[in-house]
C-alpha positions in Angstrom: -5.7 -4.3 18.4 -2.4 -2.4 17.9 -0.7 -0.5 20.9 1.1 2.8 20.0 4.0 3.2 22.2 5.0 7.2 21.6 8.5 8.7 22.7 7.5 10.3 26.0 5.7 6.9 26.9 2.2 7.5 26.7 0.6 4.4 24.6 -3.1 4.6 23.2 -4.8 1.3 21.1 -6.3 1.8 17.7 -7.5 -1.1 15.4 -4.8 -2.7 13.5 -4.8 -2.0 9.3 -6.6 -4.2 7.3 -4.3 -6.9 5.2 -3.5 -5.3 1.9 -0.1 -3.9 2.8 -1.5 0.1 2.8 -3.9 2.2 4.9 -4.3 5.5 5.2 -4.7 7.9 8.4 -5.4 11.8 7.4 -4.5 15.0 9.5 -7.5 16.2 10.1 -8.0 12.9 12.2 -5.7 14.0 14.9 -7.0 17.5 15.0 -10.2 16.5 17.0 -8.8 14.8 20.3 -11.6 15.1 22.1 -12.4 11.9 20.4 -11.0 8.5 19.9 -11.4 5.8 17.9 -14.5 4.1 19.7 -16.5 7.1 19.6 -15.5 7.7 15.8 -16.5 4.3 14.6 -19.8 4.8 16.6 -20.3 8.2 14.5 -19.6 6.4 11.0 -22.0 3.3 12.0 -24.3 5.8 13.1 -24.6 7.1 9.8 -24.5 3.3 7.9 -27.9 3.2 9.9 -29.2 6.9 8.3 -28.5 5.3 4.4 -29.7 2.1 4.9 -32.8 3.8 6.0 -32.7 6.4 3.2 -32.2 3.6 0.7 -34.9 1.5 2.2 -37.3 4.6 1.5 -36.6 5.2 -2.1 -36.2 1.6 -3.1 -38.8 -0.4 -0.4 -37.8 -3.6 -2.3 -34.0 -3.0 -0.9 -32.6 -5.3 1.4 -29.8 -3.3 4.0 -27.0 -6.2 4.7 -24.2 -4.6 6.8 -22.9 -1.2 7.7 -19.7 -1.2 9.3 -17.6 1.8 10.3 -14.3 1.6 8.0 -10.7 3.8 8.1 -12.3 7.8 7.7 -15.9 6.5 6.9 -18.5 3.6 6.3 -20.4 1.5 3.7 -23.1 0.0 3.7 -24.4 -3.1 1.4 -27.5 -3.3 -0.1 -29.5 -5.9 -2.4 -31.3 -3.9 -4.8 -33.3 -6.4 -6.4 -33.4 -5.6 -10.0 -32.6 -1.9 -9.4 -29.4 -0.6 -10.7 -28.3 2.5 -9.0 -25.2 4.9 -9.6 -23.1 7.6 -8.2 -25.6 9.7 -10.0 -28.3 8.8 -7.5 -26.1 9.9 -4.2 -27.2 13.5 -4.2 -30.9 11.9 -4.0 -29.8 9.3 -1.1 -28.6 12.4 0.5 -31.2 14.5 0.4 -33.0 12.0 2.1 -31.2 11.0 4.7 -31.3 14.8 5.2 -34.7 14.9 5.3 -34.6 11.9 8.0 -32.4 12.7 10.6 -34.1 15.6 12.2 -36.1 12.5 13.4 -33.7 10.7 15.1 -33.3 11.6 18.4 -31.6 8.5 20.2 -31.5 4.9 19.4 -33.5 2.5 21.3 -32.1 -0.8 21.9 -34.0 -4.4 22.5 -32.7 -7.9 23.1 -34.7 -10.2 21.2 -34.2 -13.9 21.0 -33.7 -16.2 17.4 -37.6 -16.7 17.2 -38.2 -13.3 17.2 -35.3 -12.2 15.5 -36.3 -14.8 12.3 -40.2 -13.1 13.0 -39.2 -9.3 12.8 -36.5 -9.8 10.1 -38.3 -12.6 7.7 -38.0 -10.4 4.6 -34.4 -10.0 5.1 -32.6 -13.0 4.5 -29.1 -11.4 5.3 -30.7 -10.4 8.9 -31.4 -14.0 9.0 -27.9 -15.6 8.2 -26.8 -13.2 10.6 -29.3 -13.8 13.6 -28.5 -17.5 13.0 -25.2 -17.1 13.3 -24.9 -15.1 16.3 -26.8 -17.6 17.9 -25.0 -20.7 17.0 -21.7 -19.0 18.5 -23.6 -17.9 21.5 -23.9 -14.2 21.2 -27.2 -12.8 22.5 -29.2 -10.7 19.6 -30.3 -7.1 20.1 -31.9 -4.1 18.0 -31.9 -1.0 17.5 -34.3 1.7 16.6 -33.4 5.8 16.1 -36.7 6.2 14.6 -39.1 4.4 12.9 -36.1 2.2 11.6 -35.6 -1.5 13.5 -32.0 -2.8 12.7 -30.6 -6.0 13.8 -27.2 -4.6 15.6 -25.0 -4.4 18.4 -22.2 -2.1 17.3 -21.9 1.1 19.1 -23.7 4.4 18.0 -24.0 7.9 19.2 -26.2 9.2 21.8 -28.0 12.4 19.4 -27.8 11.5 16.1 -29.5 14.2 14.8 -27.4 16.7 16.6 -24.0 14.2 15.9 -25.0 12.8 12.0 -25.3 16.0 10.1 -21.7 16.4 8.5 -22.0 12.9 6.3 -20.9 13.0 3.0 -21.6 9.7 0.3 -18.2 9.5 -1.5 -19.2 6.1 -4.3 -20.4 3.1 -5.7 -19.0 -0.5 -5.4 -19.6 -3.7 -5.9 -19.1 -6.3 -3.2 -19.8 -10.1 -2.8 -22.0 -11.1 0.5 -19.2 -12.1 2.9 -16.6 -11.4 0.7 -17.1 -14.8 -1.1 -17.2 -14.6 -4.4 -19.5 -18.1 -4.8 -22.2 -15.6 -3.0 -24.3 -12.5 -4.8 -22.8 -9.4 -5.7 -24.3 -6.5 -3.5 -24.1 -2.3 -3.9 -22.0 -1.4 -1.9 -22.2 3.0 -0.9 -19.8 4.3 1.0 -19.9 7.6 3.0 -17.8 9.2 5.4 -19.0 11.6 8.1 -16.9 14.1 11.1 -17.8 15.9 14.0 -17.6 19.6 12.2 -18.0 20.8 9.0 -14.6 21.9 9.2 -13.4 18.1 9.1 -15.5 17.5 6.8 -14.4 19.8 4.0 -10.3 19.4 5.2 -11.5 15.5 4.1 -13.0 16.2 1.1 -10.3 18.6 -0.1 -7.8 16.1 0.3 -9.7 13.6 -1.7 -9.9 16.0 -4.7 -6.2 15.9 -4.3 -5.3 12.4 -3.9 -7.9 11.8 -7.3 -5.3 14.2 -8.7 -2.5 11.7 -8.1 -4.2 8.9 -8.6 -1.7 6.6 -10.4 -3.3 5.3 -12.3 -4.8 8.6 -14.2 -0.9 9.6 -14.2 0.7 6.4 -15.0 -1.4 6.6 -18.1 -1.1 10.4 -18.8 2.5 10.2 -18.8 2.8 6.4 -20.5 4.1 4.8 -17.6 2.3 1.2 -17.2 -1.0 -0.4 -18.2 -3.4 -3.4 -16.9 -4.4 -4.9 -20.5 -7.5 -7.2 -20.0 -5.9 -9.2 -22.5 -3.2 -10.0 -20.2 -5.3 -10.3 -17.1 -6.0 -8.3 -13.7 -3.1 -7.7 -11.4 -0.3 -8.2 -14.1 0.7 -4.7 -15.3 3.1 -4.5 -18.0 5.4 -1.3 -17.8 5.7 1.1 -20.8 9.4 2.3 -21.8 9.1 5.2 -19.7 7.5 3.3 -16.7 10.2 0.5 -17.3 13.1 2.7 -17.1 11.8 4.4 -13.9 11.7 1.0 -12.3 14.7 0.3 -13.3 16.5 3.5 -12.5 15.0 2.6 -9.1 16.1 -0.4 -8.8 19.2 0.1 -9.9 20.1 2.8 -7.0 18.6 0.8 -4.2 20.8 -2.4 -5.9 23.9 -0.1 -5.3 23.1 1.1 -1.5 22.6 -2.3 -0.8 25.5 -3.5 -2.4 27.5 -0.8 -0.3 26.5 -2.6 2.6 27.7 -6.0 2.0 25.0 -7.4 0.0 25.5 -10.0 -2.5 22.6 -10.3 -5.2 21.4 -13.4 -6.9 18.7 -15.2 -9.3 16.3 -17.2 -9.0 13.6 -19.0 -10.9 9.8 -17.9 -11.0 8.8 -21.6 -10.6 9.7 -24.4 -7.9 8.6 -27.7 -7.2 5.6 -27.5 -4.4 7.5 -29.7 -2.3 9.7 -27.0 -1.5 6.7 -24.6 -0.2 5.9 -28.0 1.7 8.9 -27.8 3.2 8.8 -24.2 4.4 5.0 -25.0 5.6 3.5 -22.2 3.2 2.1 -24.5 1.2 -0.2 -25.2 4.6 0.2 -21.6 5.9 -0.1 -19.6 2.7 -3.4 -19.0 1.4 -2.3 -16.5 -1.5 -0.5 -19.3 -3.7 -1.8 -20.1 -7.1 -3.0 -23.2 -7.9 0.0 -25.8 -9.0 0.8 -27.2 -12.3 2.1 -30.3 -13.8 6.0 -30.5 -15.6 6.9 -34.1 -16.6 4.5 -35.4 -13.9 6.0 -33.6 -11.3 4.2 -30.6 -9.3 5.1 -26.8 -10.1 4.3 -23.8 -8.6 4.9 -20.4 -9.4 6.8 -18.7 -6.4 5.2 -16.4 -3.9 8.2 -15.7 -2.4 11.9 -16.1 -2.6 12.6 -17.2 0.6 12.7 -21.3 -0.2 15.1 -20.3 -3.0 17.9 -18.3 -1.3 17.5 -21.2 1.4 19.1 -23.6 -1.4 21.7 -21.2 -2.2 22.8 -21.2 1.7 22.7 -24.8 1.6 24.4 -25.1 -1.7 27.9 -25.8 0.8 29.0 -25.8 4.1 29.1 -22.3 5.5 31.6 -20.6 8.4 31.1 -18.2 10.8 33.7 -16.0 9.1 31.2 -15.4 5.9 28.4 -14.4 8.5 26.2 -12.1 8.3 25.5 -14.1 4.8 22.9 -10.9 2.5 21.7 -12.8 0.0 19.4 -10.4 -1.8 17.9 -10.2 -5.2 14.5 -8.3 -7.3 12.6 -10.8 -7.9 8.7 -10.9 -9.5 6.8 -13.1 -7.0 3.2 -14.1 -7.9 0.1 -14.2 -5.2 -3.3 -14.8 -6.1 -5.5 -11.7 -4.9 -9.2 -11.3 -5.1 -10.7 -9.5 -7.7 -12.2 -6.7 -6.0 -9.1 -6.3 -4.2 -6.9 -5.3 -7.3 -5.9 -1.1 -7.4 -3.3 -0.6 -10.3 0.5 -1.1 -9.2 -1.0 -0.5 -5.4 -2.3 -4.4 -5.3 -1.1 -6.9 -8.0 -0.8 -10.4 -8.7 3.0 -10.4 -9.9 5.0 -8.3 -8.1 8.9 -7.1 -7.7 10.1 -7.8 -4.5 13.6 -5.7 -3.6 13.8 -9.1 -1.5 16.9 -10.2 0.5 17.6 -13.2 3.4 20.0 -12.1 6.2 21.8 -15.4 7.5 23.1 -14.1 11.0 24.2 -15.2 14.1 22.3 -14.9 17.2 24.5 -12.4 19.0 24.4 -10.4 16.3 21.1 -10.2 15.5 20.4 -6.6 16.8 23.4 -5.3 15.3 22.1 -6.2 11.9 18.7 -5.3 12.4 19.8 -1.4 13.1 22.0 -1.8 9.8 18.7 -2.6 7.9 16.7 0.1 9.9 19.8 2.9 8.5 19.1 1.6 5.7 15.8 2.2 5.4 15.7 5.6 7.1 18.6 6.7 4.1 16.0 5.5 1.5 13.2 7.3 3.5 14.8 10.4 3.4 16.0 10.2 -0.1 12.7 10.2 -1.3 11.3 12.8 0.9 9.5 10.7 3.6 10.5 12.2 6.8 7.3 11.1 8.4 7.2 7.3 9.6 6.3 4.6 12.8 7.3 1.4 13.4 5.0 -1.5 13.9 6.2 -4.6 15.9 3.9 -7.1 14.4 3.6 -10.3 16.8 1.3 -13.3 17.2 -2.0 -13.7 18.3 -1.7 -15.6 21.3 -5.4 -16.4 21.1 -4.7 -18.7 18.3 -1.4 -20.2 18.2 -1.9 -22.9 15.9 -1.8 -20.4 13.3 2.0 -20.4 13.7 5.2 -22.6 13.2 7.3 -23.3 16.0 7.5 -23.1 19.8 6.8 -20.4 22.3 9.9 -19.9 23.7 11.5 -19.2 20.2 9.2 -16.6 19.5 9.6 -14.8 22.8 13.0 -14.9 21.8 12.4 -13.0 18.7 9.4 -11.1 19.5 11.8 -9.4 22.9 14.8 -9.0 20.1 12.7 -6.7 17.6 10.8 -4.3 20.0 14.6 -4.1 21.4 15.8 -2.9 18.4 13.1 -0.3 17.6 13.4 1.2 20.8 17.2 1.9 20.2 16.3 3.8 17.1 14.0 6.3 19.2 11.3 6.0 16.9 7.3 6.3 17.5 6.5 2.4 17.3 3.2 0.5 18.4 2.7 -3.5 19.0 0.4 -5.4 16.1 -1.4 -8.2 18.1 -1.9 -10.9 15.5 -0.1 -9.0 12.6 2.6 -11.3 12.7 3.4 -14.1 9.5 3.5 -17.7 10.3 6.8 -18.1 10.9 7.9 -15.2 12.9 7.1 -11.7 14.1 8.4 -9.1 12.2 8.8 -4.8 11.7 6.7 -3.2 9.5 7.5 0.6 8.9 4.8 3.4 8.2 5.8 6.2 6.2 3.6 9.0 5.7 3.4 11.2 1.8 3.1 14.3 1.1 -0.7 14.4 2.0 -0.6 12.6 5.1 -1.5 9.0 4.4 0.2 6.7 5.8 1.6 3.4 3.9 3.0 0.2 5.0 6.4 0.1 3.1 9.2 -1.9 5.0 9.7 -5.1 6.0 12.1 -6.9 8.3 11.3 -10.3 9.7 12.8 -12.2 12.1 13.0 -16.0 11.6 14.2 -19.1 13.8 11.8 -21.5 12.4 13.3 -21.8 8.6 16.5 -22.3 9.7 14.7 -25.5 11.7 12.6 -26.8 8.1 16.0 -26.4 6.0 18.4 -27.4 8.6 20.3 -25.0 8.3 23.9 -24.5 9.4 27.1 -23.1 10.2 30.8 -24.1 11.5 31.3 -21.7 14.6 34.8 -20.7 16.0 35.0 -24.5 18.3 34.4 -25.9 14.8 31.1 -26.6 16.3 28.0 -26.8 14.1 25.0 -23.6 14.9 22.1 -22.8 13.6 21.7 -19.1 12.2 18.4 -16.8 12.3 17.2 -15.4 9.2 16.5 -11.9 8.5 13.5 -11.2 5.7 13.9 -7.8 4.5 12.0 -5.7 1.9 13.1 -2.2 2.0 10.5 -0.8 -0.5 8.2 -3.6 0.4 6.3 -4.2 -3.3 8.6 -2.1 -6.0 5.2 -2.2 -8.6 3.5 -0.6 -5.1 6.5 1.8 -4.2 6.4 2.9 -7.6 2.6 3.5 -7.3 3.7 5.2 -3.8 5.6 7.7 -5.5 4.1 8.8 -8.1 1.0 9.9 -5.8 3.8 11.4 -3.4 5.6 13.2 -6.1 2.1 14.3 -7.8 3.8 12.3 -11.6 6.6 15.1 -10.4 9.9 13.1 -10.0 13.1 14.2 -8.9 15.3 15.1 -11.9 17.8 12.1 -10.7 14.4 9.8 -10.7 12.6 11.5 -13.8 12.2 8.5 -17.3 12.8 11.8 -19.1 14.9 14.7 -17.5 14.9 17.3 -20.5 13.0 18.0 -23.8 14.7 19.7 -26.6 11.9 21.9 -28.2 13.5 23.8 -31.4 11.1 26.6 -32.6 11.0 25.6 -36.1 12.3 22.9 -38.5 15.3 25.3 -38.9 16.7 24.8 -36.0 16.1 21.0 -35.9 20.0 19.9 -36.9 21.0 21.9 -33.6 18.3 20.2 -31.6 19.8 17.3 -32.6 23.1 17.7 -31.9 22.4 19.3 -28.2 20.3 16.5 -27.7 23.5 14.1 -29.0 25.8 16.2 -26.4 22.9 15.3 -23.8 23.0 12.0 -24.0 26.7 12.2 -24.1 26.6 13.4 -20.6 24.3 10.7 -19.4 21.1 13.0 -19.5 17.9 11.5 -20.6 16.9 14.0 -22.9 14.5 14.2 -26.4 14.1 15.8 -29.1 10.0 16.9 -29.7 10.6 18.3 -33.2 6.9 17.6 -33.9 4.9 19.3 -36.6 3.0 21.6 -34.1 3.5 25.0 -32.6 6.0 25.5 -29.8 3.7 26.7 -27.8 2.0 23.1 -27.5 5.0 21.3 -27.3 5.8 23.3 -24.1 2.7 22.7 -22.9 2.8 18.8 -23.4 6.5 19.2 -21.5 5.0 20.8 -18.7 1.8 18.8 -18.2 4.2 15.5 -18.3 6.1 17.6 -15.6 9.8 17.0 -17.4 12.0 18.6 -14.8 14.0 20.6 -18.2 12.8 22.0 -21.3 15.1 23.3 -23.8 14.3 25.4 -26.4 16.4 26.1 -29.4 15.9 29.1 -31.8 17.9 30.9 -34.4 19.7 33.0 -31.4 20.6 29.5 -29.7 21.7 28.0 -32.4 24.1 30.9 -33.7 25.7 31.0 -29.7 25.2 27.4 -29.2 23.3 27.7 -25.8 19.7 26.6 -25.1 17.3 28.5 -23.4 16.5 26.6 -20.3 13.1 26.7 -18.1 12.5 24.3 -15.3 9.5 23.1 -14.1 7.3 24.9 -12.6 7.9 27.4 -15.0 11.1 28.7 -13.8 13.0 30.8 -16.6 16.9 30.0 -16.2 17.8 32.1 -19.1 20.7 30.9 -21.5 23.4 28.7 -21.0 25.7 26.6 -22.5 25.3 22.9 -23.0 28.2 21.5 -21.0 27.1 23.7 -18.6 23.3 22.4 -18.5 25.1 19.1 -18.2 27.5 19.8 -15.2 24.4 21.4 -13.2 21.9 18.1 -14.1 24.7 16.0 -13.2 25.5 17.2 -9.4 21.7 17.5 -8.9 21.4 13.8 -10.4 24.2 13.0 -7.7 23.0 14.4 -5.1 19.8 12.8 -5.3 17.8 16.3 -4.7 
């Protein structure tokens, strides 16, 4: 569970985000506080229970598996049998768990013991695997029954649900594997979400329509951005010229803030010898590696990180105090093997950019350097337009401490030192019990988009246990040797995901400073294409990214393409333009800035380019 620590002190627990490094919280959630999470999740389960018994009465052959209550909704997993059902059929389901629910009054609960259980539930071999389950661990086994409808569960539920189930909405159609193992059968998987009020309801659904309007991946291919060939595999997307050049213009900006601030960039390989993952204990920790390969009868591995790399570079000589704090920082492509169903365009990939970098710092100093990297972050945050964000302290799970390298007293140490440093940057922050990595607790920072959802983007981890595996050192003031702490840091987290980020957040809209392409020269006929030309030379001249779409088409399409790939400038050129040598000059959004002169154009792009608006 995750504590929220707000700034007038008042703290409230929610259930911490699932791993995937994104999750999404909507506004009309916090409009209802008359009801908190608990009694939300009993709503959505509630309703799991209404289609598994819908399904069960249009397909009697179905088996219902489980139905938990997920972020703003539910699913429920079903083995049809031979029957193959689609989105097309949710209307149907629908209707009939409309037609139940006036039945339902209250659900009716039983503990029953394995015998029974096996007896009641025989046709249902994943109410079996679960019954037997339970028991082995101990847990006692109960139903449940709203009407007419016996379910093995002991979630929570509501107390009317006929009065408290009838603003439910069923949203799609998956595919999931039993257990999430993919050795085990594929189920349908339906997913649904339901609120207290219509009004919810509908704010929900509205801002569905609009995030499937952003979706990425319809506008990373729209506007030529980046594809996933199946030729090249799932999880591996390959950028396009105009998706390259926005990553790189990207990376190139963040590069110079950082190098601003003292950081030194390297390069490393994309392979290492598995010993060297051995060494930092993620070959024993890590379960997203890929499986190693053999080089001259040595083993290989492609890296998952960059942190064993920048290690050797540290190591490479003896180091002084005077060169610390030591940023050794580089974008790097990482690779980490991610489950199939898990993969969501440049959102969740297999190889990655990382805008990576390893703080080498003393221990005094290790709070002073932490707020550095938190400025930092807020500058990018705000340069981007996210002005919306929360801290997570991510810590261990002192339930199961063998998931973690090192001693106690060392991650005390660390643990005290980041909620310290939050809490001097007055920012809403909330402890993650058990978000922590293996080998050390770090701060992960929420930013919310334009549309309210909330993504996990930063990253700064603090680490006393590396330094420990690579022995690291230093020669202090006394000439003394010490041991520095290492600071992980990902400002943008994932580039490939940032990227994703933004284009959702900026609707495929970018800033002008951001934009692949920042202005279109569109010359009404073939006439004026030698001007075109030589505005679009004077463009490029003045470091615009500018084209020339003399295509074979009316204008009136051209402008139209211009617009729909949301080019922030589009310049059209007639007889009159050519004769004055000016351009006609419409923004986007269909903002008519009347004529000007080229140099002029140039000098306004320019200062908004530099300021970044």
């Amino acid at each position: 569970m995750n504590q929220v620590t707000h700034q007038d002190g008042t703290v409230r627990t929610t259930r911490a985000p699932e791993r995937g490094g994104f999750f999404v919280i909507w506004r009309s959630m916090a409009q209802h506080n008359d009801m908190d999470k608990q009694q939300y999740d009993n709503l959505r389960h509630s309703c799991a229970h209404l289609l598994a018994k819908a399904v069960r009465e249009l397909w009697p052959g179905a088996h219902n598996a489980i139905g938990p209550a997920i972020e703003h909704g539910f699913y429920q997993d079903f083995d049809m049998g031979d029957v193959k059902i689609s989105d097309d059929d949710l209307p149907k389901i629908e209707h009939k768990m409309q037609e139940i629910l006036p039945s339902w009054k209250k659900f009716t609960f039983q503990e029953v013991s394995l015998e029974e259980a096996l007896r009641l539930f025989k046709h249902n071999p994943y109410k079996v695997e679960l019954a037997q389950e339970f028991t082995a661990e101990g847990k006692k086994l109960q139903t449940n029954d709203p009407g007419n409808f016996l379910d093995l569960c002991k979630m929570g539920h509501v107390d009317h649900p006929d009065k408290e189930l009838v603003h439910f909405k069923l949203l799609s159609i998956a595919g999931a594997y039993w257990r999430g193992n993919e050795k085990n059968k594929m189920l349908t998987r339906i997913y649904g979400t339901v609120f207290p009020t219509k009004e919810e309801l509908e704010t929900y659904l509205h801002q569905l329509e609009e995030a499937k309007k952003r979706d990425h991946r319809k506008l990373g291919k729209e506007q030529e951005l980046f594809l996933i060939s199946p030729s090249v595999g799932s999880g591996f997307p390959l950028y396009m010229p105009k998706g390259a050049l926005l990553k790189r213009t990207l990376e190139n900006w963040l590069i110079a803030e950082k190098e601003k601030r003292g950081f030194t960039f390297v390069w490393t390989p994309h392979v290492a010898k598995s010993e060297l993952y051995k060494q930092s204990g993620h070959w024993q920790k890590y379960d997203a590696m890929f499986q190693p390969m053999k080089i001259d009868e040595e083993e290989y591995v492609l890296k998952p990180m960059n942190c064993p790399h920048h290690f050797q570079i540290y190591n490479a000589r003896p180091r002084s105090y005077r060169e610390m704090p030591l940023y050794l920082a580089e974008n790097a492509t990482v690779y980490r093997y991610e489950k199939a169903g898990e993969l969501n365009g440049l959102l969740r990939v297999r190889a990655l950019t990382q805008d990576d970098t390893h703080a080498f710092v003393r221990h005094q100093d290790i709070g002073i350097e932490i707020q550095k990297v938190i400025d930092l972050t807020f500058h990018v945050y705000k340069t981007f337009g996210f002005n919306d964000y929360k801290a997570r302290v991510s810590i261990r799970d002192k339930k199961n401490l063998d998931k973690y390298m090192g001693n106690p007293a060392t991650w005390d140490k660390a643990e005290t030192a980041l909620v310290d440093a939050v809490k001097k940057q007055h920012v809403e922050y909330f402890i993650g019990d058990g978000e922590a990595a293996f080998y050390g607790p770090k701060i992960d920072v929420m930013v919310k988009d334009t549309l309210g959802r909330e993504w996990q983007l930063t990253t700064i981890q603090l680490d006393f246990i590396q330094p420990e595996n690579f022995d690291m050192k230093f020669t202090n003031e006394k000439g003394e040797e010490e041991r520095p702490a290492v600071l992980h840091i990902a400002i943008l987290g994932s580039v490939d995901r940032f990227l994703g980020i933004l284009i959702e957040h900026f609707a495929g809209a970018f800033p002008t400073w951001l934009a692949p392409v920042q202005a279109v020269v569109i010359p009404i006929s073939q006439d004026q294409n030698e001007y075109a030309e030589k505005v679009l030379g004077e463009l490029k001249a003045g470091g615009i990214r500018a084209e020339n779409w003399n295509e074979a088409e009316s204008m009136q399409n051209r402008i139209r393409k211009a617009a729909g790939e949301k080019v922030p400038y589009i310049l059209v050129v007639g007889k009159r333009e050519a004769e004055g040598e000016t351009v006609a000059v419409r923004k986007r959004g269909n903002v008519d800035l009347g004529a000007m002169r080229v140099e002029k154009f140039v000098q306004n792009v320019k200062e908004e380019v530099e300021k970044k608006v």
